[in-house]
C-alpha positions in Angstrom: 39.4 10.8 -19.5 40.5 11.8 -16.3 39.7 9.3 -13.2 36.8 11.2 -11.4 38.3 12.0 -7.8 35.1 14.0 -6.9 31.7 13.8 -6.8 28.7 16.3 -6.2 25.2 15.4 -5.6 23.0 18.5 -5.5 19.7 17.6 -4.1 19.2 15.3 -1.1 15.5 14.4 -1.5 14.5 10.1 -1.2 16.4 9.8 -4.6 19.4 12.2 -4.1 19.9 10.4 -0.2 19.9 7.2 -2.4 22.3 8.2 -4.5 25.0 9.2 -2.0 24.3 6.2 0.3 25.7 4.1 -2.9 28.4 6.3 -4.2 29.8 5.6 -0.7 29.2 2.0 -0.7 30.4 1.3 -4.6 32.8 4.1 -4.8 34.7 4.7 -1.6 37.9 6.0 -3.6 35.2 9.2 -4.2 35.3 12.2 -2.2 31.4 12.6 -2.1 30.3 16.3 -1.2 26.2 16.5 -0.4 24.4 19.8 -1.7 21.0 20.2 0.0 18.7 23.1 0.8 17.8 21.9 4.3 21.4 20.8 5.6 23.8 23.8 7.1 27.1 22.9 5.2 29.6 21.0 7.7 32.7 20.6 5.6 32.1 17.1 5.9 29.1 15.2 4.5 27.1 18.4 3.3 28.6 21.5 1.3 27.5 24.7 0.0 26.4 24.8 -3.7 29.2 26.4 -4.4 32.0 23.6 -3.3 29.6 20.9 -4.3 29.7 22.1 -7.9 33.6 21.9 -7.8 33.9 18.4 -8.1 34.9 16.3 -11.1 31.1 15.1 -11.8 28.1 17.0 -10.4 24.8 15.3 -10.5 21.2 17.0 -10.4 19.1 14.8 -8.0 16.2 17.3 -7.6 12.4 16.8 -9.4 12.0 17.6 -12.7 9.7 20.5 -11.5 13.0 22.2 -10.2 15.8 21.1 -13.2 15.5 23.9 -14.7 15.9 26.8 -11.7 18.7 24.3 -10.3 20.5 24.1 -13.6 20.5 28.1 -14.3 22.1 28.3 -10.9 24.8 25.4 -10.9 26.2 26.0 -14.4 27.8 29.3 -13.4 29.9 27.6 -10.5 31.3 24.3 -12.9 34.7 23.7 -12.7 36.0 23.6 -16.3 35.7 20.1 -17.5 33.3 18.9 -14.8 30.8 16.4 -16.4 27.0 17.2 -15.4 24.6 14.1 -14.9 21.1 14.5 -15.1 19.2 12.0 -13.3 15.8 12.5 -13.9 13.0 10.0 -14.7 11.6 11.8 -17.8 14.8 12.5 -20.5 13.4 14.8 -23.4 12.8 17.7 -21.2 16.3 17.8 -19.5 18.1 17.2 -22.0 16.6 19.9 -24.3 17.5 22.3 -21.5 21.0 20.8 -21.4 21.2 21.7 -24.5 20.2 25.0 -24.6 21.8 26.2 -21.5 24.9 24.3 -21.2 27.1 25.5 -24.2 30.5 23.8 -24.0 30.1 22.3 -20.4 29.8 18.4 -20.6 26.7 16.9 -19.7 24.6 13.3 -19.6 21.1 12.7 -19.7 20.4 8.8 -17.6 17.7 7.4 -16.0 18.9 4.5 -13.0 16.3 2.2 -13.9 15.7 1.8 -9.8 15.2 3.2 -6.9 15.4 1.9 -2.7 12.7 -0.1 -3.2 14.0 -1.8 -6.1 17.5 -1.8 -4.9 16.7 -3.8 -1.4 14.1 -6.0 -3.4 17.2 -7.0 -5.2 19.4 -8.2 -2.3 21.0 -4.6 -1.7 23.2 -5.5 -5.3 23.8 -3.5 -8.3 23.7 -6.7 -10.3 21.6 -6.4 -13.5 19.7 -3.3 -12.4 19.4 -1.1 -15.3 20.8 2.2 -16.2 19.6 4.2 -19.3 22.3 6.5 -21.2 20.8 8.9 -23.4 21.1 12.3 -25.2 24.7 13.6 -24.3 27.8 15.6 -25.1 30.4 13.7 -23.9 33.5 13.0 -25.9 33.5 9.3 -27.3 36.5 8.0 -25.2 34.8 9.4 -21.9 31.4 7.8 -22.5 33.2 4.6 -22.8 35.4 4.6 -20.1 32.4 5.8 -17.9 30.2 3.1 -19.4 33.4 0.3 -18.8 33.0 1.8 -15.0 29.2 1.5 -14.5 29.6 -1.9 -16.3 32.3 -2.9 -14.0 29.7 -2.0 -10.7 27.6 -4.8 -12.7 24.9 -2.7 -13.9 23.2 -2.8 -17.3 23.7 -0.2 -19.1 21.5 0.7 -22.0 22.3 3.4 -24.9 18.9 5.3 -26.7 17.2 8.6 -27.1 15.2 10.5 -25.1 12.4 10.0 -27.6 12.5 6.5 -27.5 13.6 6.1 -23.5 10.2 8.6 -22.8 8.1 6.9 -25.4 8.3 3.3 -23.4 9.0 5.1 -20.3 4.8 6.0 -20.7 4.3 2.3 -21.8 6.0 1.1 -18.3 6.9 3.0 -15.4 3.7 5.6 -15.9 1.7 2.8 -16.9 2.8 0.5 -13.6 1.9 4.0 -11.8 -1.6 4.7 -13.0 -2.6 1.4 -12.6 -1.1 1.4 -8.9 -3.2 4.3 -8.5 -6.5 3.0 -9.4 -5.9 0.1 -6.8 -5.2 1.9 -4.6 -7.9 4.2 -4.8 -10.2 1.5 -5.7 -9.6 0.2 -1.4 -8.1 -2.9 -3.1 -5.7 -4.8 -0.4 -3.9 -8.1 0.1 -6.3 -11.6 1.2 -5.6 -14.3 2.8 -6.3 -16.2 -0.4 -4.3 -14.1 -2.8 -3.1 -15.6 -6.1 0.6 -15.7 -6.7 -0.2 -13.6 -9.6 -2.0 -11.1 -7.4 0.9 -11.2 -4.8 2.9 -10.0 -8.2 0.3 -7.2 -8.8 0.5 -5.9 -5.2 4.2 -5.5 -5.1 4.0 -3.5 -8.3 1.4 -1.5 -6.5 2.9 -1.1 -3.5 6.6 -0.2 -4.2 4.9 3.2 -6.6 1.7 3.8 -5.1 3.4 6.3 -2.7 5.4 8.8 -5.2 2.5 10.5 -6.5 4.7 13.7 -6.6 6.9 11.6 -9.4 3.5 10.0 -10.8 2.5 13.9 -11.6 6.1 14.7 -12.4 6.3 12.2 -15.5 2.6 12.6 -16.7 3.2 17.0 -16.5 6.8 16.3 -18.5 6.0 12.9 -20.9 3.5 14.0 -23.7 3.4 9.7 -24.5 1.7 9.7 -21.3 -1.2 10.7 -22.4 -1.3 8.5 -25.4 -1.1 5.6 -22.8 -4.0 6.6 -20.8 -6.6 6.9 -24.6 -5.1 3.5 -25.0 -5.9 2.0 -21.6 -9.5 3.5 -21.4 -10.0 2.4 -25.2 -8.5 -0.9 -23.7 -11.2 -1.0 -20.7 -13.7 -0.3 -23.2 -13.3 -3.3 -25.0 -12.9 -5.3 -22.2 -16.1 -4.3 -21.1 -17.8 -5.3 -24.2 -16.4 -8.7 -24.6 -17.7 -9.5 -20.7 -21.5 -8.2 -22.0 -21.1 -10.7 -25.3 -20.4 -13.5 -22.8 -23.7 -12.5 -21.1 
């Protein structure tokens, strides 16, 4: 494998902004080249779609909602033997249209485990923050060096299939989500006597309780969402009943 000289981002929402602010902190040696639909091109930071999709590795940072449309219209501009990373929370769903439409071109599903919020919580470090490889294309020797390189930024990286990744994906993330959402909706705020393990239930609430566009996103794209939420109500349900026997 060929040492990446070039990297596009295409998409520069709160995730694809977060993406080039640490390719330029953890690869400087990159040239980093910034597709985005609201930013004239300036040659410098920000590109047209068509240079952006001429560099060695071209990530998709847009919302699942748009993969599809965006990936239609980058796949005709790929360099031959650019690699395409998909970045999206959900992974069945992009990779099957990797599949479908990419043919030859190489292409990786992941999921970065982690987001701003996540990322400052941890000290502004890479350091045991989790990245998910799954379906892919790639030849063996390139998915290792690539995974020897994320490695070597110190993140930990984890190999499985979409199934799996979007079948506990449901069981964490969404769940962390809907129940964000019910505090939240429920009026449900910090005291001045919380609990430490309140203070733990807060921060969970309020690092997700804003990206309701990505709490729709996973549930309209993760069928095991839905098998989560007959769980939880069944769950409730039961809960309920054993506080009536203890009346």
């Amino acid at each position: 494998m060929n040492t990446p000289r070039t990297l596009g981002i295409v998409g520069h929402g709160a995730f694809g902004a977060f993406l080039e602010s640490l390719a330029r902190r953890f690869a400087p040696g990159l040239d980093v080249r910034v597709f985005a639909r609201k930013a004239t091109p300036d040659g410098a930071r920000f590109f047209s779609l068509e240079e952006t999709c001429q560099c060695d590795v071209v990530i998709i940072a847009v919302s699942i909602r748009a993969f599809e449309e965006t990936l239609l219209k980058i796949l005709p501009l790929l360099k031959p033997g650019a690699i395409l990373v998909d970045v999206n929370t959900v992974k069945e769903h992009p990779a099957r249209l990797l599949a479908q439409h990419a043919g030859a071109r190489a292409w990786v599903a992941t999921h970065p485990m982690f987001g701003p919020f996540s990322f400052e919580k941890q000290g502004g470090t890479l350091n045991g923050l989790r990245l998910v490889i799954a379906e892919n294309n790639l030849p063996p020797e390139t998915l290792a060096a690539a995974m020897a390189w994320l490695k070597g930024l110190d993140l930990d990286v984890i190999t499985m299939s979409a199934e799996a990744h979007d079948r506990m994906l449901a069981e964490t993330l969404f769940l962390t989500h809907y129940v964000a959402q019910m505090v939240a909706s429920g009026g449900f705020v910090r005291t001045d006597i919380d609990t430490l393990s309140f203070g733990f239930l807060m921060d969970a609430v309020e690092s997700v309780k804003s990206d309701t566009e990505l709490f729709r996103d996973v549930f309209a794209f993760n069928p095991w969402c839905r098998d989560t939420i007959a769980r939880l109500e069944m769950a409730e349900t039961e809960v309920h009943a054993l506080l009536e026997r203890g009346t």
